[in-house]
NUMARSE-943895 format. One record per residue (C-alpha): residue in three letters; x, y, z. Coordinates in Angstrom, 1 decimal. Example, Ala and Ser with C-alpha at 12.3 -4.5 7.8 and 13.67 -1.06 7.14 Angstrom:
% residues 2
   res       xx       yy       zz
   ALA     12.3     -4.5      7.8
   SER     13.7     -1.1      7.1
This chain:
% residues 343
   res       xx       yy       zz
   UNK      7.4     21.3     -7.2
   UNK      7.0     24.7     -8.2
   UNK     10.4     26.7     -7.3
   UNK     10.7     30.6     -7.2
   UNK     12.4     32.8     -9.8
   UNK     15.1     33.9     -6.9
   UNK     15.7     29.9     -6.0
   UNK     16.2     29.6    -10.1
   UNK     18.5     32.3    -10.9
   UNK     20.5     31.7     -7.7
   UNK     21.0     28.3     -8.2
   UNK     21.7     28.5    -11.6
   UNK     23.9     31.0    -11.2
   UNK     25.9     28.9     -8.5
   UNK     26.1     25.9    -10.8
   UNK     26.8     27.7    -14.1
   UNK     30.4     28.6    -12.6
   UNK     30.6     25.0    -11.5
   UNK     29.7     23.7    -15.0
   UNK     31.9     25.9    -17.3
   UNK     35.3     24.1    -16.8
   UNK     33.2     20.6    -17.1
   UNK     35.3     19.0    -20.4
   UNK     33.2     17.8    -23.5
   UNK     32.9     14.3    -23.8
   UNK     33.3     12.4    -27.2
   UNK     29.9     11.9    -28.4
   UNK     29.3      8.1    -28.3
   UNK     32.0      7.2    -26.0
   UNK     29.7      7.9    -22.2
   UNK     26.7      9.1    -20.7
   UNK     25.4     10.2    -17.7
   UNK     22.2      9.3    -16.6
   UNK     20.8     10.9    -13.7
   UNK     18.1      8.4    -12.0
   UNK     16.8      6.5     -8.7
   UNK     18.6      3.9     -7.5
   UNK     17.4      0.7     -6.0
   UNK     15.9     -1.8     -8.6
   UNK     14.8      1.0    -11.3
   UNK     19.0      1.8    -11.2
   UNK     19.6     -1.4    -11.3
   UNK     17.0     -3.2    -14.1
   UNK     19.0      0.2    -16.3
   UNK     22.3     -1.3    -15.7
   UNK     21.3     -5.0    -16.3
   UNK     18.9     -4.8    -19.4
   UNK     20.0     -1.4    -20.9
   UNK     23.3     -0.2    -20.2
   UNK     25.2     -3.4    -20.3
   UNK     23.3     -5.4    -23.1
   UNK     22.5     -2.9    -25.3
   UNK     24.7      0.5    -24.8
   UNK     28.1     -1.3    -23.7
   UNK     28.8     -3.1    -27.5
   UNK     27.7      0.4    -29.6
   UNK     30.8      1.6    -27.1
   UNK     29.0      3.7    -24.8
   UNK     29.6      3.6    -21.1
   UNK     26.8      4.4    -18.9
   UNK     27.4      6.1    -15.5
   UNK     24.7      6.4    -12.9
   UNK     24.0     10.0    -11.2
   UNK     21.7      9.0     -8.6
   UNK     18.8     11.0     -6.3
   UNK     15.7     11.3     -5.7
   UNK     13.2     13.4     -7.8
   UNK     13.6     16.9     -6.3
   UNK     16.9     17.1     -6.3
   UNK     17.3     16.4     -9.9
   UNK     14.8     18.5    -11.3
   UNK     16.2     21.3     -9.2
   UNK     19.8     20.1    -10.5
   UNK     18.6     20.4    -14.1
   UNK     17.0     23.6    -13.6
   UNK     19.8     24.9    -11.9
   UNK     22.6     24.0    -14.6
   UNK     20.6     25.6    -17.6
   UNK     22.6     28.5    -17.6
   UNK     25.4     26.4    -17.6
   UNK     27.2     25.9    -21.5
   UNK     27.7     21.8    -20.0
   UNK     25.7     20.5    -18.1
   UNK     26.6     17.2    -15.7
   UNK     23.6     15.0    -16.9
   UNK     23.1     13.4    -20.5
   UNK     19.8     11.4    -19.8
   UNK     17.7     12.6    -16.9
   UNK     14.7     10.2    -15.9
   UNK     11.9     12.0    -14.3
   UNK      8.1     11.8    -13.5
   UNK      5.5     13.2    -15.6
   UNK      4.9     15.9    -12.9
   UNK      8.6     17.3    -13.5
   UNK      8.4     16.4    -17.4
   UNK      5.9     19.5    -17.5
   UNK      7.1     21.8    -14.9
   UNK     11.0     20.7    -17.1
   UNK      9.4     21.2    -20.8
   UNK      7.8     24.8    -20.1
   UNK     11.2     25.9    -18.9
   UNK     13.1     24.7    -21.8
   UNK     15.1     22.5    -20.0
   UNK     15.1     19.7    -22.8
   UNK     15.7     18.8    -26.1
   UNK     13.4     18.1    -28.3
   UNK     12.7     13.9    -29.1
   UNK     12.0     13.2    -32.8
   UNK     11.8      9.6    -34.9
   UNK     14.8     10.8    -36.9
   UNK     16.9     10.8    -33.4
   UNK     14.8      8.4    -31.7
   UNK     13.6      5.4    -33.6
   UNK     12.1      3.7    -31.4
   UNK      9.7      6.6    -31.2
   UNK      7.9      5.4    -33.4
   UNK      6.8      2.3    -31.3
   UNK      5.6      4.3    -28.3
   UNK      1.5      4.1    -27.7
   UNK      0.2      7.7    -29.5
   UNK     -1.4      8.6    -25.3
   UNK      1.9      9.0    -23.8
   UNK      3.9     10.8    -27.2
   UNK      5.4     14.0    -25.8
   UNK      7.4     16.3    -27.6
   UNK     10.7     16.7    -25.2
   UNK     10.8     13.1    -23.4
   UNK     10.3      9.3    -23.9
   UNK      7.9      8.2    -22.2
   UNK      9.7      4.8    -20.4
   UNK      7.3      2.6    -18.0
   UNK      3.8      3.6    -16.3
   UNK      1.4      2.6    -14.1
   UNK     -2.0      3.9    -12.5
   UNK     -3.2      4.8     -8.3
   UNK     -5.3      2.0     -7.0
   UNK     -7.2      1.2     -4.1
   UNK     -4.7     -1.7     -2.1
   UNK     -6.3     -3.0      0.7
   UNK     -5.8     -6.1      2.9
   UNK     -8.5     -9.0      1.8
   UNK     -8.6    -10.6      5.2
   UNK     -9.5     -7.3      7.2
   UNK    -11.8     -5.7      3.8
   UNK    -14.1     -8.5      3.0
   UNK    -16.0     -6.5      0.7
   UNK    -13.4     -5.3     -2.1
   UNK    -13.6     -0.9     -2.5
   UNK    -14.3     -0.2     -5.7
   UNK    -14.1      3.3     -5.4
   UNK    -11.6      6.0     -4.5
   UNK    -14.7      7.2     -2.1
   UNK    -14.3      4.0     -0.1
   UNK    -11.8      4.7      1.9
   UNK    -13.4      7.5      3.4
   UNK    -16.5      5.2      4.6
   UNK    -16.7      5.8      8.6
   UNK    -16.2      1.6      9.5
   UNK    -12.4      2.2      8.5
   UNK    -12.0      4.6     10.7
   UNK     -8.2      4.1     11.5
   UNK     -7.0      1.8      9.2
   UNK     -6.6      4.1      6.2
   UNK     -2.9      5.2      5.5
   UNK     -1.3      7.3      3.0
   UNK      2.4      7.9      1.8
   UNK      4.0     11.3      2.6
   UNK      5.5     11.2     -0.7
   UNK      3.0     10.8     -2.9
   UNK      0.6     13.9     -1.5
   UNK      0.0     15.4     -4.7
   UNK     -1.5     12.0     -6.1
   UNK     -2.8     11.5     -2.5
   UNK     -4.6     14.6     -3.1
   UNK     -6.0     14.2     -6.7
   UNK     -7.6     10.6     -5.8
   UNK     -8.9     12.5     -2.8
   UNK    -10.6     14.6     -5.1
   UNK    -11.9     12.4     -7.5
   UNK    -13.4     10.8     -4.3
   UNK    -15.3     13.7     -3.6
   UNK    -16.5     14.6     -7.3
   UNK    -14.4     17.3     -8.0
   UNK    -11.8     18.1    -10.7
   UNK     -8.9     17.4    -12.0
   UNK     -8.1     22.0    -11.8
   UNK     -9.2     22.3     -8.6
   UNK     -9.2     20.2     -5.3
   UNK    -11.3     22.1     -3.1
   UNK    -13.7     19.1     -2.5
   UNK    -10.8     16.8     -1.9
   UNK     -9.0     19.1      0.5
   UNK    -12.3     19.5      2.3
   UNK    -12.5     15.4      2.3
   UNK     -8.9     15.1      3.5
   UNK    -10.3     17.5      6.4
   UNK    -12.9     14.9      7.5
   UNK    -11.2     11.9      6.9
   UNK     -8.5     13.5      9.4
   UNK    -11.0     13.1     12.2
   UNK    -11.3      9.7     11.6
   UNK     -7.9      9.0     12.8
   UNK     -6.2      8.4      9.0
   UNK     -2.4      7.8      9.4
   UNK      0.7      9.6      6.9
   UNK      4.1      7.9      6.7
   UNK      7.0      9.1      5.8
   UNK      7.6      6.8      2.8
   UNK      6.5      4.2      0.4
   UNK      8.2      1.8      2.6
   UNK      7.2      2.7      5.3
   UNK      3.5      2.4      4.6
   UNK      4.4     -1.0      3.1
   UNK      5.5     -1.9      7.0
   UNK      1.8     -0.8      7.6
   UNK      0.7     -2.7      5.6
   UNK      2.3     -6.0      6.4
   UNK      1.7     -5.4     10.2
   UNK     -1.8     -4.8      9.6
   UNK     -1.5     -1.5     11.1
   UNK     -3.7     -0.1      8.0
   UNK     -5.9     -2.1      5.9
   UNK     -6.6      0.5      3.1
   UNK     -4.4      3.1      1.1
   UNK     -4.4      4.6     -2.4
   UNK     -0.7      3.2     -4.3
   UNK      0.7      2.2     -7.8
   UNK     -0.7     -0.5     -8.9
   UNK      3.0     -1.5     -9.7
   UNK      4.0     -1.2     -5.5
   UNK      1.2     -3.6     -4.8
   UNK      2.3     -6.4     -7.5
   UNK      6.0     -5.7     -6.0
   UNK      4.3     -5.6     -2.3
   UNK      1.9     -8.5     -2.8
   UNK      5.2    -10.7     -4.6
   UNK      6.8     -9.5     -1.6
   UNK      4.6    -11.3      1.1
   UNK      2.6     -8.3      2.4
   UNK     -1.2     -9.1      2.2
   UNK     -2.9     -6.9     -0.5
   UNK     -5.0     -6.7     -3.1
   UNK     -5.6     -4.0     -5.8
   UNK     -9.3     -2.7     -7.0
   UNK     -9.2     -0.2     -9.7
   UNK    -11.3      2.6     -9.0
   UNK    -14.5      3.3    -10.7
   UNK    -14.4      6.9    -10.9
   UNK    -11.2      6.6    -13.4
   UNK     -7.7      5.8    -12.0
   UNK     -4.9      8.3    -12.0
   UNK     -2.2      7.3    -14.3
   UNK      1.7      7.8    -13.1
   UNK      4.5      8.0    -16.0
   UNK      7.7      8.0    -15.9
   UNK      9.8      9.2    -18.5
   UNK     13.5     10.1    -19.7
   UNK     14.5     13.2    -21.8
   UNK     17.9     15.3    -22.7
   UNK     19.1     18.2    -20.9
   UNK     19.8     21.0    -23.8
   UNK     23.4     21.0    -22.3
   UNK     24.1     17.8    -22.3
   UNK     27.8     16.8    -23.5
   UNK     26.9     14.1    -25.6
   UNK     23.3     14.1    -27.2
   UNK     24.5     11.2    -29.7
   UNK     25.0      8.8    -27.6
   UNK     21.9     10.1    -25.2
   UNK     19.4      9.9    -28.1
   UNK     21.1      5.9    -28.5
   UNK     19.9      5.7    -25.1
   UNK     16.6      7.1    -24.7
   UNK     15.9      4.3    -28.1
   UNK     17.4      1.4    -26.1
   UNK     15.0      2.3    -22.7
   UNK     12.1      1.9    -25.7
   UNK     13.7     -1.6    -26.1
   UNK     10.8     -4.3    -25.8
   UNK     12.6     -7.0    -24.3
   UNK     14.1     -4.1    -21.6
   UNK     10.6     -2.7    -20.8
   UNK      8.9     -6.7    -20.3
   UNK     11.9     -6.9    -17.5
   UNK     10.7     -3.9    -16.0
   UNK      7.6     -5.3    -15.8
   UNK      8.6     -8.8    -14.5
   UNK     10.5     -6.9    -11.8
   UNK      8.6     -3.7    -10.7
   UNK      5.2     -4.2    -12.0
   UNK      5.0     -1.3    -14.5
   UNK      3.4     -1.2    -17.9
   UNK      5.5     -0.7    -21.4
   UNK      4.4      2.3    -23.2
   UNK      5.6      0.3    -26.2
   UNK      3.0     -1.3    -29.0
   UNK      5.5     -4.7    -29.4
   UNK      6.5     -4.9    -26.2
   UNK      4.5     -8.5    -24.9
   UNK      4.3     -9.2    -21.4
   UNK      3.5    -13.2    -20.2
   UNK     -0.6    -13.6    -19.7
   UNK      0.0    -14.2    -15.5
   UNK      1.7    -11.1    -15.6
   UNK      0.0     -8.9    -17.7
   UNK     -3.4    -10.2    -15.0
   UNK     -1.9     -9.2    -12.5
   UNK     -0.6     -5.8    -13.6
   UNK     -2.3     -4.4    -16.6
   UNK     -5.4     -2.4    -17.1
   UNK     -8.7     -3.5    -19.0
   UNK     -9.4     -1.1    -22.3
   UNK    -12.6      0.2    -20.3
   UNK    -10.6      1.1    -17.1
   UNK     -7.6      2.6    -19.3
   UNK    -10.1      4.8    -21.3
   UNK    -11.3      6.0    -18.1
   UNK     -7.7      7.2    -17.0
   UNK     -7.6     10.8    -14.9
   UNK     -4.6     12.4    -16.3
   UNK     -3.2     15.2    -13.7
   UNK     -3.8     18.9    -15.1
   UNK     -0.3     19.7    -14.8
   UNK     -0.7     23.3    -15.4
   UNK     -3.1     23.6    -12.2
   UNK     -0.3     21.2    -10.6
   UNK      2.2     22.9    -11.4
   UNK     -0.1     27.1    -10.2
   UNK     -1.1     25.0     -7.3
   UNK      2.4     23.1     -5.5
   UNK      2.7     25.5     -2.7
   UNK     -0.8     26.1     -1.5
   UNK     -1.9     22.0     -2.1
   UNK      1.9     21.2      0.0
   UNK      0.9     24.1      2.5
   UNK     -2.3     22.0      3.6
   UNK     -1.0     18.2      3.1
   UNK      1.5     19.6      5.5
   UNK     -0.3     23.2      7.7
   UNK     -3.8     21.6      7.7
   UNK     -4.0     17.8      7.6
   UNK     -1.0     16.2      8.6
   UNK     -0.9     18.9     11.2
């Protein structure tokens, strides 16, 4: 995720002519939130923007993509005095590469109250942190009759074939990969080298989330590493899985929602990022797409918090990414998910 200075300035160069005859909005009257569509977009519309936004007078409009090009969007338009995005939702990943950039506005209480709700592990100073979830073992009871409790697992020889990963989620893929093989969170040497063998062994990449949840269902693969949120929404939807937490410390996926510096109206967008802190919005979430509140009053039913929810042991044992090394290390660890072992 790491771009050069000459894609940077060029972009940003590009867009700031693009951005300067943009008109100011009246503060409180709209926003623009740039986000995925799909349910995400949709549970926004339906338990944010509508119930919560629309009487305060604020209309919410939807600027919809996919990660990349939003990050590089908001990169590009920070030379811009206006920038075409009030809210931006993004991945932890981005959150770090976005915040040592200066891309966003600071988040305090005194903008944000509902700041002061949010579990002190995810608090960050330039975004809210909105739902998480952490990388799991899923694997098909009927075909893996002895549960993995490990990351390691799927690199055990009598699965030979019937591992699959997501294209999509290499840098994750990678990290788990790594934990697998002992090493660190700054530097996956050992799981590259583990990636390297398990290539041997016939392991199979597709293209997308979905796709590997076709895999899945066909019984094509029995064994993948995924958010444990995918396999509630997978397992909900029919396909056979089951989730084991892995001993060696799950890696934790947030997604969050901050501010562009230019945005056009930082009143009502600071309204906004308090209502996505909203309990009974962030339980809907959960109902829906199986990720966790990051809110202390937010109270999710006891069948669904089972099913989707860490224990206190396995959530002290967490493996945040080191977003710095992440960040130093996106085009050599995307050169070998894509030169050396998908190759």
């Amino acid at each position: 995720m790491t771009l050069s200075r000459r894609t940077i300035v060029a972009g940003g160069a590009a867009l700031a002519l693009s951005g300067r005859g943009l008109p100011a909005r009246a503060e409180g009257a709209s926003v623009v939130v740039g986000t995925w569509g799909g349910d995400y977009g949709a549970l926004l519309q339906q338990n944010i923007d509508q119930p919560l936004l629309k009487p305060q007078g604020i209309e919410v409009s939807q600027d919809v993509a996919n990660n990349d090009p939003r990050r590089t969007k908001l990169i590009a338009e920070r030379a811009s005095r206006r920038g075409s995005m009030d809210v931006a939702c993004i991945n932890d990943i981005d959150s770090y590469i976005l915040g040592q950039l200066g891309v966003l506005e600071p988040v305090q209480e005194s903008a944000v109250p509902r700041l002061s709700e949010v579990l002190p592990i995810f608090r960050k100073p330039g975004t809210i942190p909105h739902i998480y979830s952490a990388m799991v073992v899923l694997y098909n009871p009927a075909k893996v009759t002895t549960p993995p409790t490990r990351y390691a697992d799927l690199f055990d020889s009598k699965y030979k074939g019937r591992v699959g990963y997501s294209d999509i989620l290499y840098s994750y893929n990678l990290a788990g990969a790594n934990l697998a093989a002992g090493g660190p969170m700054g530097d996956f040497a050992k799981g590259k080298t583990a990636l390297l063998d398990l290539k041997q062994r016939d392991v199979k990449v597709y293209p997308s989330n979905e796709a590997l949840a076709a895999a899945l269902k066909s019984e094509e693969v029995w064994l993948t590493t995924m958010w444990l949120a995918r396999g509630f929404m997978w397992k909900s939807a029919g396909i056979p899985v089951e989730a084991a937490i892995p001993e060696e410390g799950a890696i934790p996926i947030l997604f969050e929602a901050g501010i562009p510096k230019n945005s056009r109206a930082k009143d009502a967008a600071f309204k906004y990022l308090s209502a996505m802190l909203d309990p009974a919005a962030q339980v809907a979430f959960a109902a829906k797409m199986g990720y966790l509140p990051t809110v202390r009053d937010a109270r999710l039913p006891p069948d669904l918090a089972r099913q989707i929810s860490l224990t206190e042991a396995q959530a002290a044992r967490l493996n945040p990414l080191d977003y710095a090394y992440m960040q130093a290390q996106q085009g050599a660890n995307l050169d070998f998910w894509n030169k050396e072992f998908k190759a």
